[in-house]
C-alpha positions in Angstrom: 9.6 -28.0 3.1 12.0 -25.6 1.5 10.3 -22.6 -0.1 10.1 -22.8 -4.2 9.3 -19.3 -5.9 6.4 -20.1 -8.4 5.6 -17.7 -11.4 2.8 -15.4 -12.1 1.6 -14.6 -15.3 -1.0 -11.6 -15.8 -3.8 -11.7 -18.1 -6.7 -8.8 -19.3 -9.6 -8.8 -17.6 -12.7 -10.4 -18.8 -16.5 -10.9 -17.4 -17.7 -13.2 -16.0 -21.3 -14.1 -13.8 -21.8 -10.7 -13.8 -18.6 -9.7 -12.4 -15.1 -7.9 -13.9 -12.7 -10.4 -13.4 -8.7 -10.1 -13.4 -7.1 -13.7 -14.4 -3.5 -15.0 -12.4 -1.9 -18.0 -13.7 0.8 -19.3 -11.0 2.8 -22.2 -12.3 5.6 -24.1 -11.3 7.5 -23.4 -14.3 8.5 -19.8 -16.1 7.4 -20.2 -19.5 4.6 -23.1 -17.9 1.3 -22.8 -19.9 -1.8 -24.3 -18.4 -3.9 -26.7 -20.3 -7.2 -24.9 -21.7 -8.8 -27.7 -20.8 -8.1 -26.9 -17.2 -8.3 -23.0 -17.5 -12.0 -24.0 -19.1 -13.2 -25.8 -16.1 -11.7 -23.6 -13.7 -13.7 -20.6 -15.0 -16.8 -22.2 -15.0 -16.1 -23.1 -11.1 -15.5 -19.6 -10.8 -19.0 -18.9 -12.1 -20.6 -20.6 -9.5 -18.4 -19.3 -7.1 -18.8 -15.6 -7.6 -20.4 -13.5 -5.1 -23.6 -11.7 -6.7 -22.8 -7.9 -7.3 -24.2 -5.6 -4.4 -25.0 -1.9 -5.0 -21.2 0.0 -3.3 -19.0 -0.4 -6.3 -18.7 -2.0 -9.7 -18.5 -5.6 -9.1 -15.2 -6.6 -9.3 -13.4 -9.6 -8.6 -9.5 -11.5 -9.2 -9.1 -15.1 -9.7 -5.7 -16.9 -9.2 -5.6 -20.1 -10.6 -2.7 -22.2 -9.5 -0.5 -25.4 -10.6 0.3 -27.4 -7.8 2.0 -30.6 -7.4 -0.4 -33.0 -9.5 -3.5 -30.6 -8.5 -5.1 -27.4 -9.4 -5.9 -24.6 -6.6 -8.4 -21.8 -7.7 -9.5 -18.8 -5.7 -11.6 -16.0 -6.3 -11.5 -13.0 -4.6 -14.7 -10.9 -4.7 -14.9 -7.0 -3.9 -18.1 -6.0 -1.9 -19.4 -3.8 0.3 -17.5 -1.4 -1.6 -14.1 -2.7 0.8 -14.5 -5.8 1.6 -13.4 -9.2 0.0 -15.2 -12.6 -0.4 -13.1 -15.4 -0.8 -14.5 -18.4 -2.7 -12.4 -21.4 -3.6 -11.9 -24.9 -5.4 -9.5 -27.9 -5.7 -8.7 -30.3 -8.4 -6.9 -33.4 -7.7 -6.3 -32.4 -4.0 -7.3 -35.3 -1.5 -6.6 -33.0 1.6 -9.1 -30.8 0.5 -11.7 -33.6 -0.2 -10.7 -34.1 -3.9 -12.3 -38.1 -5.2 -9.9 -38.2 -7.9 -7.1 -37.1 -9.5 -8.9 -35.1 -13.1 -7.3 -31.9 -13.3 -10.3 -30.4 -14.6 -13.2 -31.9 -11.8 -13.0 -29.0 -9.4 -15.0 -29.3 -5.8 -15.5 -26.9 -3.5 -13.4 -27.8 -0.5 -13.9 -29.5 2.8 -12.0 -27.4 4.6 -12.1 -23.5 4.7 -8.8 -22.0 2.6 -8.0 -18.0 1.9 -5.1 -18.9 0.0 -1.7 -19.8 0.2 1.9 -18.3 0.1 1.8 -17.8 -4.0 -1.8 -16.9 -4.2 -2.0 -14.4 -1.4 0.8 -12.2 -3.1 -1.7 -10.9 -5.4 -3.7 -10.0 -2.7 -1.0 -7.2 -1.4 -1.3 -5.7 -5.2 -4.8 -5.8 -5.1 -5.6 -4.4 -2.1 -3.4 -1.7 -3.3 -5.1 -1.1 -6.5 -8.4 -1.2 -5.4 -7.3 2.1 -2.3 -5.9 3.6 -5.5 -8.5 3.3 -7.8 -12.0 2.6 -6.5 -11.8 4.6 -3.2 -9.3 7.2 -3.0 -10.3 9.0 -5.9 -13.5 11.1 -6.2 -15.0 9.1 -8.0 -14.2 5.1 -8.6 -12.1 4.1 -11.8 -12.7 0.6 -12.5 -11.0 0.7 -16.0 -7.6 1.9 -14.3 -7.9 -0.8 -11.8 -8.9 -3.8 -14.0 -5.7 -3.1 -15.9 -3.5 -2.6 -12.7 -2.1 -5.8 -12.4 0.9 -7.7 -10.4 4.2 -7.8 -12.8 4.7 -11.4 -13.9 7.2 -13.1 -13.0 8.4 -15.0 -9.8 5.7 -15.1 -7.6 5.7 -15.5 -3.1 9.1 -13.8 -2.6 9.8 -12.1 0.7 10.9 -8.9 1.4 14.1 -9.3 3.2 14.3 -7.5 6.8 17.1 -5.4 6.1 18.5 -4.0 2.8 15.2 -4.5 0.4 16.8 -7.5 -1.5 14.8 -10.1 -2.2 15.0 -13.5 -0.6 13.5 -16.7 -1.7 12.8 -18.5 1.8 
């Protein structure tokens, strides 16, 4: 399958289940808006699937949620341990992961055990970034400079080329 660049849209932080979260949007589309509907029941999975906060840093947390082909592919990524990161995830419409149906909006923990994928785990470079930056480098953590530390929208997956630092789509 060849590789398609997805987009990534950037939104402000919010709480949620005791947590700061950072919201990602990937869709297939560049100006692609996702049905609240969707975005609604995707938060509330999130909810459920957010580590409870320990006692090393702020509790902190990103959540990519991502269009796919006729499905929906969350993943939450939950600081702890002060360095660490707890990955929680949900499908919608996804029968490989053990989706029943095809509602966009009935996410289920899956069947099989997923990280991520290409699209998502490009925030995951930024994060891990941000979170040396802000929350441990410094003398003392700041969670306000990280929560608004955020990928740059815009195509999301690409890969570094080898040689001359262009980008290359596959």
């Amino acid at each position: 399958m060849p590789f398609r660049a997805k987009y990534l849209h950037a939104f402000p932080a919010f709480g949620l289940a005791g947590r700061h979260i950072k919201p990602y949007h990937i869709t297939r589309e560049p100006d692609g808006v996702l049905a609240p509907e969707i975005v609604r029941a995707a938060y509330a999975m999130a909810a459920v699937l957010a580590t409870p906060a320990d006692d090393e840093m702020p509790p902190a947390s990103w959540l990519v949620l991502h269009e796919g082909r006729g499905a929906m592919y969350l993943c939450l990524y939950d600081w702890v341990w002060g360095n660490a990161i707890q990955a929680g995830t949900a499908a919608a419409g996804e029968p490989f992961l053990g989706c029943a149906d095809d509602d966009l909006t009935h996410f289920i923990v899956p069947v099989r055990a997923m990280v991520g994928c290409v699209w998502e785990l490009a925030t995951l470079e930024h994060e891990r970034a941000a979170w040396v930056r802000h929350m441990l480098a410094p003398d003392s953590p700041d969670l306000n400079s990280y929560l608004a530390d955020r990928v740059t929208e815009g195509p999301a997956g690409l890969v570094p080329a080898v040689r001359g630092g262009t980008l290359r789509s596959g």
